[in-house]
N, C-alpha and C positions, 0 to 999 in steps of 0.2 A: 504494500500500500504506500503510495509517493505523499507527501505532505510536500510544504510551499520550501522545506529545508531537504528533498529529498531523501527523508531517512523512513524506514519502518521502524515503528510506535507500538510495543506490547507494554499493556497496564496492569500492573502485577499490583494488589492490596494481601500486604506482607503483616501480620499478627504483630510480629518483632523485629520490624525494620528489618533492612537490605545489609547484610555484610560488607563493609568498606572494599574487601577482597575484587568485588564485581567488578568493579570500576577498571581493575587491571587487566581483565582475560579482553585477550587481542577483539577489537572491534565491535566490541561490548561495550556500552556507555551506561552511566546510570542518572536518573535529576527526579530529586522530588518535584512531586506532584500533590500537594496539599494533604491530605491523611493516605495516597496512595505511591506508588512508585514508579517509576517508567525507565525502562530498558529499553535502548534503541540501537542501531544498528543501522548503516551504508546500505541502499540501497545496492544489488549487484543482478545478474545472470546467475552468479551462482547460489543454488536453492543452500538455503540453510534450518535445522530444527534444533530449537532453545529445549535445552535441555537441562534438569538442574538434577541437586543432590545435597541432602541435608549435615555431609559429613566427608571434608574432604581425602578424608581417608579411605570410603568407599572406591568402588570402582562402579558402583550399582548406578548408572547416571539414568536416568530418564526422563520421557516426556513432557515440557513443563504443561501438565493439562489445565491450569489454573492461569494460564493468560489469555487474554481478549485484545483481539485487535481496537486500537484507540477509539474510534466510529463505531461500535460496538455498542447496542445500549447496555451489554453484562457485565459486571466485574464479581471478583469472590472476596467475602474476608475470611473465608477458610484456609485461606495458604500459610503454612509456615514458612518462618524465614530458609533463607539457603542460600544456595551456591549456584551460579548459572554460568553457561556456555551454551559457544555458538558451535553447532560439528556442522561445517560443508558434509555434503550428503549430493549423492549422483542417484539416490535411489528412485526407484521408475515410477510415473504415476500410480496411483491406485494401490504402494503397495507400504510397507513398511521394513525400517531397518531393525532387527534382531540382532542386539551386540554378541559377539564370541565371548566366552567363560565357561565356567563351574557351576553346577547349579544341583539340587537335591530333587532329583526326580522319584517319586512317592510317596508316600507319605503312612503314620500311622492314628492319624485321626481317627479313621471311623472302621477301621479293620478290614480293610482290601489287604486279601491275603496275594493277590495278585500284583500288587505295587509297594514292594518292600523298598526302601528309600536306599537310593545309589546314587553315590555323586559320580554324574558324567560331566564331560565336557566338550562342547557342542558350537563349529565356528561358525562366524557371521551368515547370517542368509539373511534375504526379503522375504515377505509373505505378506499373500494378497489383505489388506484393510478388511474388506469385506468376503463373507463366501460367496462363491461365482455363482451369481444370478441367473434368474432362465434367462434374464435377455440375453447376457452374454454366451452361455451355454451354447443359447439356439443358432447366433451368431457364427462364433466357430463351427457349433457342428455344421452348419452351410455348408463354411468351407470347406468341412472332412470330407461329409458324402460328397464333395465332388472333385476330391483328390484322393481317391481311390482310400478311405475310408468305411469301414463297417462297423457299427452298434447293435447291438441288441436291444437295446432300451435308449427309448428317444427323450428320455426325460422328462419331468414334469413341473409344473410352477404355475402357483396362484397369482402372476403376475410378471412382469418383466423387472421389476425390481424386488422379484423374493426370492431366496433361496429356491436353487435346480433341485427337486427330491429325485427317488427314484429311477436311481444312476447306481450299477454296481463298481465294483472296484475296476475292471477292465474301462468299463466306459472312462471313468475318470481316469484311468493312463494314457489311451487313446486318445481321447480328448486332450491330454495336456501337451503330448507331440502334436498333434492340429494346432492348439494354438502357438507354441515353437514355431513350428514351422510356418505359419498365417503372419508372425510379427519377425520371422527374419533370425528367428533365433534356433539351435543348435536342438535336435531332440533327444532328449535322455532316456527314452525305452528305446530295446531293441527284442528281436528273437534269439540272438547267437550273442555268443560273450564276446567276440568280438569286435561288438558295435557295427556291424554292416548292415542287418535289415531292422530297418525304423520297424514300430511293433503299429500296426495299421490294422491288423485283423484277427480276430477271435478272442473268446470267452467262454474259457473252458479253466476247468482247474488243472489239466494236464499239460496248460499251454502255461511255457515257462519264459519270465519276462527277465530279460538284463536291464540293469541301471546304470546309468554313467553319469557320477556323479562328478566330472570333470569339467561339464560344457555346460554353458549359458541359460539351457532353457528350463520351459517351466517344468513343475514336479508335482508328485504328493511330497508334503512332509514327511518325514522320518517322525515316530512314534517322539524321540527325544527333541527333536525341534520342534513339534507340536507343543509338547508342556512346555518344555523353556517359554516359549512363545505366549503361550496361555499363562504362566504365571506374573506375566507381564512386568520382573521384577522382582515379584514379590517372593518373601522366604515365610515356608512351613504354610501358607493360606489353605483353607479348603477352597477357597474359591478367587477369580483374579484379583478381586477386589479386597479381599476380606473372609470372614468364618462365617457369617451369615448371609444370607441373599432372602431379597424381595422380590415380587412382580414387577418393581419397574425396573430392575437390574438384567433382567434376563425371560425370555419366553421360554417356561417352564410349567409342568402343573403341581402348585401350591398344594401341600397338604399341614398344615400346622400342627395337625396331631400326632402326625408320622415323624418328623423329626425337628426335634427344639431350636436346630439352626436356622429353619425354614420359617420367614415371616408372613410368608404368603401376602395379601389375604386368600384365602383358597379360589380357586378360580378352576373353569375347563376349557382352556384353550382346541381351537377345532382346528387347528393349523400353522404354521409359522408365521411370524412377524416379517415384514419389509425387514431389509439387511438395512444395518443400522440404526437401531431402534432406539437402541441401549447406549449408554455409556462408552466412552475406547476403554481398554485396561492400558496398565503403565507402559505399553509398547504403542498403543496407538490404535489397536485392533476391536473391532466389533464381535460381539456373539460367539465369543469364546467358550460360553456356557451359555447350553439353550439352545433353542431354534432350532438346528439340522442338526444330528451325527456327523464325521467326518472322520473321512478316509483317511488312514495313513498308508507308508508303503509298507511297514512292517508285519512280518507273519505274527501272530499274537502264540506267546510265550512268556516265561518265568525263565531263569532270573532278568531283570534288568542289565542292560551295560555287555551286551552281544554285539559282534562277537570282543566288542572290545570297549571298555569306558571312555572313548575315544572317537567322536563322532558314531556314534552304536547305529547299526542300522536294522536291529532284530535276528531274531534267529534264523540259520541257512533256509529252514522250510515247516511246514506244516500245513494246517489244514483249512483255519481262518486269519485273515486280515485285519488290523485292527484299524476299530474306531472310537472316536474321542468325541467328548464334550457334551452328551445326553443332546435330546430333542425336547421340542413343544410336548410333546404329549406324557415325557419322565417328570418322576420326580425331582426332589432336588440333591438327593441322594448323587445319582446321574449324571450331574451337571457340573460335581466334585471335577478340578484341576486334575485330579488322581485317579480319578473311575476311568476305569478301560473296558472295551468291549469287542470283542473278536465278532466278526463278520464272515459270511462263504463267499469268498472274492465275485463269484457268478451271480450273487443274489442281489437284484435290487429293491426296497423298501421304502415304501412311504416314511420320511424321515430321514433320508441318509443322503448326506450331499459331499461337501469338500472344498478346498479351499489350496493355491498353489503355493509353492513357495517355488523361491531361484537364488545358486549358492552363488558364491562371487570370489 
């Protein structure tokens, strides 16, 4: 946003004042502004996201979601004080930057004997903001069926801006080489190890896919960059936000009685919400809990940190596919950071969608 001094104007209203500190980090200015505070910053080409962190000892930096652009009617006096920086960022519309680190994938809150807590560690990637809508779904699949493309399942959606349901796990790999390949970019399935035949057709569980996670294009996430991603940050949460969830946090169905963490108020959702409905969590991302299921690339298995705590990409094989994040119609049990759910790669379901990421 240009003003008559050429600079971009976020209005930050800080609890405990601004750290003197700000003022130094390159290209960062700081000037009160009457009981609030204003961070500015050179107008440039190159994209930047303010990012802060309440301890400069952390390395945990994230999204500063408590700023408002100047012209803004909103401001928050919810923000505590902190620590801000600018990160130049090349990251692609639409999607979002997930830092590289260490992170405790599991947890033992609510007794998922299936997600015993393993510190992995998992390098930088993008992932889509939002889950891939039917409009965009239907979009690509255009251009698949007419670049010698085959689906099983054509997908479905309450709208051009709702979650694609009713997509098995094949449809979502094929799909994500179509759209690779539709914006120019490099496809990461193939049939043969390889890397020589792009994976374009069949859906069968006998049919065996390579990944190469070396080139540009889009993906499923990995089982461990899914959570990382979903915890948005955050350590030990049942949930992206926090240990409780409400209805206007996430499309989920409320049951209060069922479990104490659930604020509900009870409700019976008949379907998914528009993408976007909700909140971002501290990565920036929508409907991390709630709404669709989603796909990961990984076979669903015990232990965690296969084959290696080291970018893990799940176990060499088995029998279902995992998915993440509960749907509209789970509880909120389901929509746990931590609940995992395996999937028959060939089956598609009302509820089960997916979202890409792209490593770098």
């Amino acid at each position: 946003m240009r003003t008559k001094f050429h600079h971009c104007f976020i209005v930050l209203a800080l609890l405990a004042g601004v750290h003197s500190a700000l003022a130094q980090v390159t290209n960062l200015g700081i000037a009160p502004a009457g009981g609030q505070s204003v961070l500015y910053w050179p107008n440039s080409p190159t994209n930047y996201v303010l990012q802060t962190v309440t301890n400069l000892s952390s390395t945990n930096w994230l999204t500063a979601r408590t700023a408002f652009a100047v012209n803004a009617a909103e401001v928050t006096n919810a923000a505590p004080s902190g620590f801000f920086r600018l990160l130049p960022t090349t990251t692609p519309a639409g999607m979002a930057l997930i830092p590289a680190g260490w992170f405790t994938m599991g947890d033992t809150l609510d007794g998922d004997e299936g997600a015993i807590p393993t510190n992995v560690y998992v390098s930088a990637f993008v992932m889509d903001v939002n889950l891939v809508t039917y409009g965009l779904w239907t979009n690509v699949y255009a251009y698949a069926a007419s670049h010698g493309y085959n689906f099983v399942n054509a997908g479905a959606g309450a709208g051009t801006n709702y979650p694609v349901e009713t997509v098995d796990w094949f449809d979502c790999v094929k799909w994500s080489n179509a759209r690779s390949q539709q914006t120019g970019l490099t496809p990461c399935y193939y049939t043969d190890a390889g890397f020589t035949q792009v994976f374009t057709n069949g859906d069968s569980g006998q049919q065996t896919v390579y990944q190469n996670l070396t080139v540009n294009g889009y993906r499923l996430p990995t089982e461990a960059e899914w959570e990382k991603a979903a915890r948005g940050g955050g350590i030990g949460l049942r949930f992206p936000w926090g240990n409780l969830i409400h209805t206007n946090q996430a499309q989920y169905t409320a049951c209060t009685s069922c479990y104490s963490y659930d604020l509900g108020p009870n409700n019976s959702p008949s379907g998914p919400s528009p993408v976007g409905s909700f909140d971002v969590n501290g990565y920036g991302l929508y409907d991390m809990a709630g709404n669709v299921l989603e796909w990961c690339w990984d076979w669903y298995g015990t232990l965690y940190g296969q084959p290696t705590i080291t970018n893990p990409t799940g176990p060499a094989a088995g029998s279902y596919r995992v998915l993440r994040g509960g749907f509209w119609f789970d509880l909120a049990y389901y929509a746990q950071c931590a609940c995992r759910f395996g999937g028959i790669p060939s089956y598609a379901s009302n509820g089960g969608g997916f979202r890409c990421v792209r490593g770098l």
